[in-house]
C-alpha positions in Angstrom: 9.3 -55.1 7.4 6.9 -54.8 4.8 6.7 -51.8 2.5 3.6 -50.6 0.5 4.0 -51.1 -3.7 1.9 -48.3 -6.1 1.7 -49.1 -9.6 1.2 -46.1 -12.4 -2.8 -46.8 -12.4 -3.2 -46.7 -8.8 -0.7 -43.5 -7.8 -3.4 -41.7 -11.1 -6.4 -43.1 -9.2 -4.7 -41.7 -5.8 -3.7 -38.0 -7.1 -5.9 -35.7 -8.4 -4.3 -32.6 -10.1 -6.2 -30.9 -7.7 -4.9 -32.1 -5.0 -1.1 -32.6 -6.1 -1.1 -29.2 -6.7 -2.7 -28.1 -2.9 0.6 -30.8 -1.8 2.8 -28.5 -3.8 2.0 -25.4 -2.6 2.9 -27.4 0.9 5.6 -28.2 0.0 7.6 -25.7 -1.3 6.4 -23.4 1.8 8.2 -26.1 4.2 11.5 -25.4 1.4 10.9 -21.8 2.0 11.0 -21.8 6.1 13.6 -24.0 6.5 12.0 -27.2 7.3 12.6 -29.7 4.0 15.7 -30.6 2.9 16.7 -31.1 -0.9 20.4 -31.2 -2.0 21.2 -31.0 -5.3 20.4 -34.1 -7.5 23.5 -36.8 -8.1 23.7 -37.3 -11.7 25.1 -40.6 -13.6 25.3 -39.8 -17.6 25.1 -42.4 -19.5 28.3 -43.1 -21.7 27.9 -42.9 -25.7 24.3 -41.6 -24.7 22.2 -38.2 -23.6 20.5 -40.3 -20.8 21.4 -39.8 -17.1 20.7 -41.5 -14.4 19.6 -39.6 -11.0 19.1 -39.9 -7.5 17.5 -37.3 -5.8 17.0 -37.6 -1.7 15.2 -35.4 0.4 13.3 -34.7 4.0 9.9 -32.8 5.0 9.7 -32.1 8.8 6.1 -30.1 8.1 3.1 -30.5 8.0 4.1 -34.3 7.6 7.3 -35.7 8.2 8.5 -37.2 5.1 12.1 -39.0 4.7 13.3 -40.5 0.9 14.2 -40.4 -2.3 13.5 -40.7 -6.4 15.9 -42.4 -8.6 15.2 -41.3 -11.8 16.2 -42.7 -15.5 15.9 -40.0 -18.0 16.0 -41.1 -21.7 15.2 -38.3 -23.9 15.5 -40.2 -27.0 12.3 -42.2 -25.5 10.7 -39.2 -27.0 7.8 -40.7 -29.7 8.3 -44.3 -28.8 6.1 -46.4 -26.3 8.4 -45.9 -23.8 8.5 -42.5 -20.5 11.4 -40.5 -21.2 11.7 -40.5 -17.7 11.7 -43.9 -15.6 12.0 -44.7 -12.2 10.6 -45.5 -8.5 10.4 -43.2 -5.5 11.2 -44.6 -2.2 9.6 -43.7 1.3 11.5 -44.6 4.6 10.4 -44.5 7.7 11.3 -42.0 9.9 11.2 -44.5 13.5 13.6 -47.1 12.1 14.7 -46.5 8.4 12.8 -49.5 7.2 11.2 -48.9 3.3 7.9 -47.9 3.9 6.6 -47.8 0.1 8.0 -47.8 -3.6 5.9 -45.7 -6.2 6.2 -45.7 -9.6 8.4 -43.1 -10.6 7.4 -42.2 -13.7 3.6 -40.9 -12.9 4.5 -38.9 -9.9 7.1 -37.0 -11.6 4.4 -36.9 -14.3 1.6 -35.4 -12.4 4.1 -33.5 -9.8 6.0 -31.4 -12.5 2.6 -30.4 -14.0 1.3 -29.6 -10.6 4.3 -27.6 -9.9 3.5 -25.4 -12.9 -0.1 -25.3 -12.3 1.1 -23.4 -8.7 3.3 -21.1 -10.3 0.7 -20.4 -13.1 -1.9 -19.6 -10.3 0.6 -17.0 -8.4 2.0 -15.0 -11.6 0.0 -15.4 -14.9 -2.3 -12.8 -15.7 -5.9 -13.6 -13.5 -7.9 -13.2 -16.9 -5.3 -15.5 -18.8 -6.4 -18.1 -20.8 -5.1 -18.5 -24.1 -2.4 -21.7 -24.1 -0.1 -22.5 -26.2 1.6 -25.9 -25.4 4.8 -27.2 -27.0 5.4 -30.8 -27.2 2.9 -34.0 -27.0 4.0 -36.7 -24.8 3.4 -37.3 -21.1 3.9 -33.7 -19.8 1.8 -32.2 -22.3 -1.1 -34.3 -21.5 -0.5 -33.4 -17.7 0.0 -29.7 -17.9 -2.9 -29.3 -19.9 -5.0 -30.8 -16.6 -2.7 -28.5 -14.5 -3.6 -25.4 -16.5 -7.5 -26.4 -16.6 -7.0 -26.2 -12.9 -5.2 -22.9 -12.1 -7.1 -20.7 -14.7 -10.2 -20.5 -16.9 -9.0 -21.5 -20.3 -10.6 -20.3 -23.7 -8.1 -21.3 -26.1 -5.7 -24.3 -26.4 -2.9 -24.6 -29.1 -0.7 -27.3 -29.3 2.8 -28.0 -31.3 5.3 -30.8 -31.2 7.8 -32.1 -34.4 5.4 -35.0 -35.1 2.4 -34.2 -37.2 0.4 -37.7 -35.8 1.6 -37.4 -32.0 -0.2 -33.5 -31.9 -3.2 -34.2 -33.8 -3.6 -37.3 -31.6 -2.7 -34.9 -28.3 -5.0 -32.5 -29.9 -8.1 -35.4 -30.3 -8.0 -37.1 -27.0 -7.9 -33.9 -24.5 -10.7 -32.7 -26.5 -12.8 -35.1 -26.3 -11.2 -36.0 -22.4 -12.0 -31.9 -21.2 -14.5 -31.1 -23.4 -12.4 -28.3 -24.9 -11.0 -27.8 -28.2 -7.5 -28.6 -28.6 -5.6 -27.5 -32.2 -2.7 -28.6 -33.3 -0.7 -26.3 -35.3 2.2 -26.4 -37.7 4.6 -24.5 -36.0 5.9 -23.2 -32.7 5.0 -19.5 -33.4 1.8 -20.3 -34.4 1.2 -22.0 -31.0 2.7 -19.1 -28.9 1.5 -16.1 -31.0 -1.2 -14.7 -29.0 -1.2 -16.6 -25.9 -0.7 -15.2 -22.5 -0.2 -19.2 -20.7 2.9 -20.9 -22.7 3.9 -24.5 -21.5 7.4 -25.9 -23.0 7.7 -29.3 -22.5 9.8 -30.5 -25.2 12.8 -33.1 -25.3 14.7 -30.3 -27.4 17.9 -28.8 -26.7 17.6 -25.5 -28.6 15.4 -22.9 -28.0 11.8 -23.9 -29.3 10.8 -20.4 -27.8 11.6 -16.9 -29.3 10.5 -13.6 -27.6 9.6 -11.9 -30.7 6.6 -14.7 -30.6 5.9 -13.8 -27.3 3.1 -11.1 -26.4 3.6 -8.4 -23.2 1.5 -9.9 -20.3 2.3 -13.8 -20.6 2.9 -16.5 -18.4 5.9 -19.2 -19.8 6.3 -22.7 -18.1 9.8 -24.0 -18.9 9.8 -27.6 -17.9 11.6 -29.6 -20.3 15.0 -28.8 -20.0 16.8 -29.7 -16.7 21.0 -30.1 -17.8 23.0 -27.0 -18.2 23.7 -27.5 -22.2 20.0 -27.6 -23.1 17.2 -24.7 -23.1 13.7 -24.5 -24.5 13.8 -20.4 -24.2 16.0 -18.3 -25.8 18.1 -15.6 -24.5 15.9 -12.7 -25.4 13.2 -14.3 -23.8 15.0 -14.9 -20.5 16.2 -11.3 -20.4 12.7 -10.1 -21.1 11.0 -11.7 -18.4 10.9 -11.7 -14.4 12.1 -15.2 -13.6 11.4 -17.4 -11.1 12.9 -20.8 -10.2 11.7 -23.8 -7.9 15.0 -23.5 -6.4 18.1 -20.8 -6.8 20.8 -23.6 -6.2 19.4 -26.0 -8.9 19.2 -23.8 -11.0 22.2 -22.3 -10.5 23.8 -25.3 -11.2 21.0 -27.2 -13.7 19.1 -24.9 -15.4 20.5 -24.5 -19.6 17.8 -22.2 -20.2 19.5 -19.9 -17.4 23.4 -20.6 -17.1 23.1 -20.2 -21.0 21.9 -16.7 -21.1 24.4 -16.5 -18.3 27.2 -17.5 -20.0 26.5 -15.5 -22.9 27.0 -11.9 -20.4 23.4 -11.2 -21.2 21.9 -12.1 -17.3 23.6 -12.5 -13.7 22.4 -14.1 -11.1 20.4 -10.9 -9.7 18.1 -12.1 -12.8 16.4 -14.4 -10.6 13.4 -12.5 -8.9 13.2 -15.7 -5.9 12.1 -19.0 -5.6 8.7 -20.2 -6.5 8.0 -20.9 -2.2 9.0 -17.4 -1.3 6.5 -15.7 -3.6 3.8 -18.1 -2.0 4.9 -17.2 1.2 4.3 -13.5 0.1 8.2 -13.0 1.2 9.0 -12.0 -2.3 6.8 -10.3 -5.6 5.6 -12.5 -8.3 3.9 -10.3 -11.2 3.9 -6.7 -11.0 2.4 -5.5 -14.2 -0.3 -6.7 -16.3 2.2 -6.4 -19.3 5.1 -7.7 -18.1 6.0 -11.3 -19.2 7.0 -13.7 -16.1 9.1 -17.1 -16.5 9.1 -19.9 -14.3 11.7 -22.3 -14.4 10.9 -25.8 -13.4 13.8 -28.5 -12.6 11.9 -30.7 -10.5 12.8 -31.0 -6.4 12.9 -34.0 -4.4 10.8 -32.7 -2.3 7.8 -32.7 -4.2 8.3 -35.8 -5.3 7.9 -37.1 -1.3 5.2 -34.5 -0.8 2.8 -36.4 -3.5 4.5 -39.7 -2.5 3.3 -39.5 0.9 0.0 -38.2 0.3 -0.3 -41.0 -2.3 0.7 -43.5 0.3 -1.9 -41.8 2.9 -4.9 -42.6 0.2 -3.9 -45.8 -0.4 -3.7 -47.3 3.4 -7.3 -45.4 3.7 -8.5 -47.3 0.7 -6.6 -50.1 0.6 -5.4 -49.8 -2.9 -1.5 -51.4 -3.6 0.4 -54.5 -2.8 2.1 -54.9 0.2 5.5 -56.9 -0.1 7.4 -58.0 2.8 11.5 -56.8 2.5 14.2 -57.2 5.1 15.8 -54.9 7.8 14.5 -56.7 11.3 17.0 -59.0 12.9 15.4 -61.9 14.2 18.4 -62.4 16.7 17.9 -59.4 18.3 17.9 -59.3 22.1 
């Protein structure tokens, strides 16, 4: 059989923020009816290291039938080198026969994906006339959210923060001049978030980066960068403040630092989640409710979406004729 190959150039080419975000909305309303599948993530750790290794499977009956899965290398410590601190491929099969029916690069459909995710959820439950945003962190997600955030609101203001002086003034001088916006970098964390009402935290940290005395009445908070259960980008105060949402209740049940930490600390129960990112889309559950009150959306990152852009990549590509198609095994020649 042959199976269609997408490098990290083409898949860019192939899925606009735009358009990953429209796949999004898809596909977390097929999680939502009961017509995707997407168990909980297997997770390898990495001995004598924080990195993990994870392999995350899934199935979309609607709108399209989609059937594989991502396998996922994340390497925090790749943080401020020339190397993704996530790495990996996602893998289509086909649906007829189980044959491999394409292999994407992992790495830029989890990049543009987890910032589409967030560009949905921004959409549904920040404030319509927000647009101050504070982003914490520089590397790959920072670069994508800030295209996410362009997309799902009209944005005056942009602040940015991350550890290394160079990597946020370099953030801050090529999305300027990429989105004709200006971007400052700032010398703290609070200085980022004080006064916004969007706040994007995609950091590689494993303390709170976040504090809710920072945080005004009336904004919107993407967590993204924490996904294990002993690491959190927002502290407890903040969690407890805000109406939070989640991608999925069992992930994060079972992945989510930011929330089994405030958990474990008696401050939340599991009541504290308000529903699943799908079900406020589907208009099966509230998302905001006040223009004051501060809404949290946790992001862990579902297989799902992952085949959701996948497959719409893959659609592009046949219809242009963009990739490489190699030829794998699976067909018995001695077949009657």
């Amino acid at each position: 059989m042959k199976a269609l190959v997408l490098s990290d150039v083409e898949i860019r080419q192939l899925l606009p923020m735009r358009a990953c975000m429209d796949r999004m909305v898809e596909a977390l309303a097929s999680l939502d009816a009961g017509s995707a599948q997407n168990p909980l993530r297997n997770v390898l750790r990495v001995a004598g290291a924080r990195s993990l290794l994870g392999v995350m499977p899934g199935a979309i009956e609607t709108p399209a039938a989609v059937l594989g899965l991502k396998a996922v290398a994340v390497f925090p410590d790749n943080h401020g080198t020339r190397y993704d601190s996530h790495q990996g491929v996602v893998v289509l099969f086909d649906r007829a026969h189980g044959g491999v029916r394409a292999i994407l690069d992992g790495s830029e459909v989890t990049a543009i994906r987890t910032a589409a995710v967030s560009g949905v959820a921004t959409q549904v439950l920040a404030r319509p006339d927000a647009g101050d945003l504070a982003i914490l962190g520089s590397g790959v997600q920072a670069y994508t959210h800030l295209e996410a955030m362009l997309q799902a609101r009209r944005i005056r203001r942009v602040r940015v923060y991350s550890r290394g002086a160079d990597h946020r003034e370099a953030f801050a001088q090529r999305t300027s001049a990429r989105h004709g916006i200006k971007v400052e970098a700032v010398a703290s964390a609070q200085q980022a978030v004080e006064g916004a009402d969007i706040i994007c935290t995609v950091t590689s940290s494993t303390e709170p980066v976040v504090r809710s005395e920072w945080i005004a009445d009336g904004a919107h908070v993407n967590a993204v960068g924490a996904s294990v259960p002993r690491a959190r980008e927002i502290d407890t105060a903040t969690v407890v403040r805000s109406r939070l949402f989640v991608d999925r209740r069992e992930s994060a049940l079972n992945e989510a630092g930011d929330f089994l930490l405030a958990r474990a600390e008696g401050a939340i129960d599991e009541s504290h989640i308000c529903a699943e990112l799908g079900t406020v889309l589907a208009g099966r559950a509230a998302g905001r409710t006040s223009a004051d009150e501060v809404t949290l959306f946790k992001s862990l990152g579902l297989a799902v979406e992952d085949l959701a852009a996948a497959d719409y990549v893959v659609r592009q590509a046949e219809t242009k004729r963009v990739g490489t198609w190699v030829t794998l095994g699976g067909i018995r020649h001695d077949a009657d």
